[in-house]
N, C-alpha and C positions, 0 to 999 in steps of 0.2 A: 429282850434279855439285857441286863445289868451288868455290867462289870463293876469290878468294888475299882477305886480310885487307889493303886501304889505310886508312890514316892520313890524316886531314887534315892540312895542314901545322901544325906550333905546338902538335901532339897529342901526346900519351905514351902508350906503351901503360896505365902507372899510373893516366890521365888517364880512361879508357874504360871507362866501367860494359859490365859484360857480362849478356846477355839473351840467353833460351833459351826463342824460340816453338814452341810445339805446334801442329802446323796450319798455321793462317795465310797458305794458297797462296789464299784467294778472300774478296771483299767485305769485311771491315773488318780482316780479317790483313794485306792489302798498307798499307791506312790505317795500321794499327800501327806497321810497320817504318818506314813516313814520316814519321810522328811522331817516333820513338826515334829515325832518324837523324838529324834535326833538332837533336836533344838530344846526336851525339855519339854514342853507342851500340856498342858493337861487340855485333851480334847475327848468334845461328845459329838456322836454322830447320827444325825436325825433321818430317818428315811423310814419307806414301808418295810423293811426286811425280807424284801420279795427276794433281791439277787444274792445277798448275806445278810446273817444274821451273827456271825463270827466276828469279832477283832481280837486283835492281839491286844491284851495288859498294856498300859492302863485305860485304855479306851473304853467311854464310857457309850453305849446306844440308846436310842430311847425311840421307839418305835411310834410311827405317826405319818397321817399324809400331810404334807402340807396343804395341802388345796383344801383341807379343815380345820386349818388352823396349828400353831406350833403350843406343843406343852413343853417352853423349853422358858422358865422364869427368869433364869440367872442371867446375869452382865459378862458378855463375850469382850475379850480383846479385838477380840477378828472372827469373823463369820465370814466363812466360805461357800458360796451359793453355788455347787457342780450340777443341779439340774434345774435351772430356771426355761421354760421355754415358750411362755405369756409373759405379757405386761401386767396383767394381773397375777400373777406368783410372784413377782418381783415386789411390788407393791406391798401386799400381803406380808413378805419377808420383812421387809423396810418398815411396816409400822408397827407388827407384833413383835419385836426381837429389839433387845437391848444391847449396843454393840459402840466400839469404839471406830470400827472400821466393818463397812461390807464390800467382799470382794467377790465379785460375780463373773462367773468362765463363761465369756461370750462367745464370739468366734469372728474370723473375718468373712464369713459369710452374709454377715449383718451389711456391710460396705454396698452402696448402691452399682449396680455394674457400672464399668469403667473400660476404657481405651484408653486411660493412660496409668502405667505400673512403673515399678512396685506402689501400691497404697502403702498413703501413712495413717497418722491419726490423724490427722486434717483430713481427710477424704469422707466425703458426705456419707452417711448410712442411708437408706431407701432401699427400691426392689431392685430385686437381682435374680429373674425368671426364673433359672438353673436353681436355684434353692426353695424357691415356692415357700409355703406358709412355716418353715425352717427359718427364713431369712425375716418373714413378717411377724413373727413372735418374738425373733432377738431382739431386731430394731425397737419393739415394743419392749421389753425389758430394759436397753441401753434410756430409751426416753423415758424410763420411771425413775430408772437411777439419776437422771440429768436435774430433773424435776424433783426430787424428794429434797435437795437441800442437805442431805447427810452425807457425810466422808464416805467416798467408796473408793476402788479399780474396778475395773473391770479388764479383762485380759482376753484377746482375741484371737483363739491359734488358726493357725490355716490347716491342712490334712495333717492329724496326727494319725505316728505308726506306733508301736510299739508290741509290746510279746501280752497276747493272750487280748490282743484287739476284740472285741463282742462285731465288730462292724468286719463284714466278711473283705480285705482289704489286701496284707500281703499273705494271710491266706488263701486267700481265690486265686493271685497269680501265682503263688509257689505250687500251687494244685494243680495246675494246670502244666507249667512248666517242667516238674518232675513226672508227669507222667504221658508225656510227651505230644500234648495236644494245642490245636494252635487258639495264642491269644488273640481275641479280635478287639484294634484297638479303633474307639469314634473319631468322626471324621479322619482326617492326617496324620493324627499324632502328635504333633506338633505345639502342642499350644507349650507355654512354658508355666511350670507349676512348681510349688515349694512345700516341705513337709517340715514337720518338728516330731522329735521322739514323745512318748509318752512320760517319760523320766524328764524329761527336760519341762513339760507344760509343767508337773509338777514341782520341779526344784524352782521354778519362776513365780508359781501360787506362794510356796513356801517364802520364797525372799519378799514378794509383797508384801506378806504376813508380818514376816522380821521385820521388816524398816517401816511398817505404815506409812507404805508409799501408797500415795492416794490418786487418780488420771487411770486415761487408757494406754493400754500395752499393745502392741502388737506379741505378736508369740510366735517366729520361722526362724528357722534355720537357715545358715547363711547361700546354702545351696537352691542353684535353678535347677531344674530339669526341664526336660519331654515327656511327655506320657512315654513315646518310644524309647525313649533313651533312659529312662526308670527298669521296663520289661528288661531290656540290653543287661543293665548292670542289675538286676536281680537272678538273672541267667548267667552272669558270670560268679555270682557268689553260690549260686547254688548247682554249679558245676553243669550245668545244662545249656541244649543249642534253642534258642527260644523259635518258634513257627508263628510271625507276627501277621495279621491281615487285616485290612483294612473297613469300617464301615461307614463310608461317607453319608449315609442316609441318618444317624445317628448323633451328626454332629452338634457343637455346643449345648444347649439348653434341650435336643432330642435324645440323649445322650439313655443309654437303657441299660442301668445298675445290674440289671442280670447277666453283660454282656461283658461290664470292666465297670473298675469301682470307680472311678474317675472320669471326667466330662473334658472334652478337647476346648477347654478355655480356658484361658489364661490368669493366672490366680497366685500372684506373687505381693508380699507385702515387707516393706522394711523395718528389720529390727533394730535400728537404731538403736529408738529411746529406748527398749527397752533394755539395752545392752549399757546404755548409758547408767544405768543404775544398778546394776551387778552382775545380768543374765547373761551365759555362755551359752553357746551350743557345737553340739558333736556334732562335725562331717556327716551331710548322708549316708555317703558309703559304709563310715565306720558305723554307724548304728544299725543302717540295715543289715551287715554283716554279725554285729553282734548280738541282735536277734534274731540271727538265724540258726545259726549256731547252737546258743543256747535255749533256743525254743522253736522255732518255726522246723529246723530241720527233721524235728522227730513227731512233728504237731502237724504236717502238711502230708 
């Protein structure tokens, strides 16, 4: 489906950066569009239409897989790549698409495992067990982008939360805690981990966008946690006594998704640079609280 292209009043089309998301039908692709339209934006967004097929005016879609190729002829300001997850999608993106900038949502997952934290952007990419072929198709994307020679970012978040997550995350513990069954967390608990909101990866894609800042980002929030100490304060925001136990046989890279969304290792990285260039972020607390609030509490 088609959306016709509206103008704000007072707008030119001359006036109208143009953006061309990949993806972007669920959880921080809709935040992105809201952001850029904010800014004015005339944006198209490319995907199968499996998860929407909906945007809001003036958003323009144009249905299509990538992995056959893009029918998308026009000259982008900024290309947003939200689902690249080969080095051959990346590539593919890079030489069929006409663009003044690509910026591609990597992850810090891509970062070769490490004993020493927080990671920056200096930290090597390579494997990193606990991610499996997740972590072997970023790394393959970031080296297409190295190698292609054209202006990109790439942006790398560590666990994002936010309202209406698809990844079963502070759903599964708010599930659990409200109806009063015990969480089993791997190994210790212990390890120390970092999150970012969902609003925030987005207002960070969007300021790329703005300033055709070109390099890699990191993408966390200035807070550390526990695994345990995460369960602790989601049991206090959610008025509940958490029943926490332990599964030593499950630890680091054994870690078993059906049991707690998160692996007991340690996965913290510095947002500096990226703050160096205009990015904020909300307090844990205060986000997990305000998505709770306003969604999780009636959605769990």
């Amino acid at each position: 489906m088609t959306v016709p292209l509206l103008y704000q009043a007072g707008t030119s089309c001359k006036e109208m950066k143009k953006a061309l998301i990949i993806g972007g039908s669920r959880f921080v692709g809709p935040l992105v569009m809201a952001e850029l339209l904010k800014k004015n934006w005339d944006i198209t967004v490319f995907n199968r239409g499996q998860a929407s097929s909906s945007y809001p005016p003036p958003v323009r879609h144009i249905v299509g897989d990538r992995n056959r190729g893009f029918a998308c002829l026009d000259h982008y300001d900024i290309v947003i790549d939200m689902c690249a997850y080969t080095g051959a999608q990346t590539e593919r993106a890079l030489q069929e698409l006409s663009f003044d900038l690509f910026i591609h949502l990597g992850t810090a997952a891509a970062y070769q495992k490490s004993e020493t934290f927080p990671l920056t952007e200096y930290s090597p990419l390579g494997p990193w067990p606990l991610w499996g072929a997740y972590n072997t198709g970023k790394v393959q994307c970031e080296n297409a982008l190295k190698k292609s020679g054209k202006p990109y970012a790439s942006l790398r978040p560590v666990y994002i939360l936010g309202k209406k997550n698809y990844i079963p995350r502070e759903s599964f513990i708010y599930s659990l805690l409200k109806q009063g069954r015990p969480i089993t967390i791997p190994g210790n608990g212990e390890a120390c981990v970092q999150f970012v909101s969902a609003d925030a990866v987005a207002a960070t894609l969007a300021l790329l966008a703005e300033t055709k800042q070109e390099g890699v980002f990191n993408c966390a929030g200035d807070d550390y946690i526990t695994l345990k100490g995460l369960v602790q304060e989601m049991a206090i925001i959610a008025g509940t006594e958490p029943f926490i136990r332990f599964n030593a046989d499950a630890d680091g890279d054994r870690f078993r998704q059906e049991e707690f969304p998160f692996a007991n290792e340690n996965f913290t990285c510095s947002n500096e640079k990226v703050k160096s260039v205009g990015a904020s972020f909300m307090p844990l607390r205060t986000f997990l609280r305000h998505d709770y609030e306003t969604y999780y509490k009636n959605n769990t």
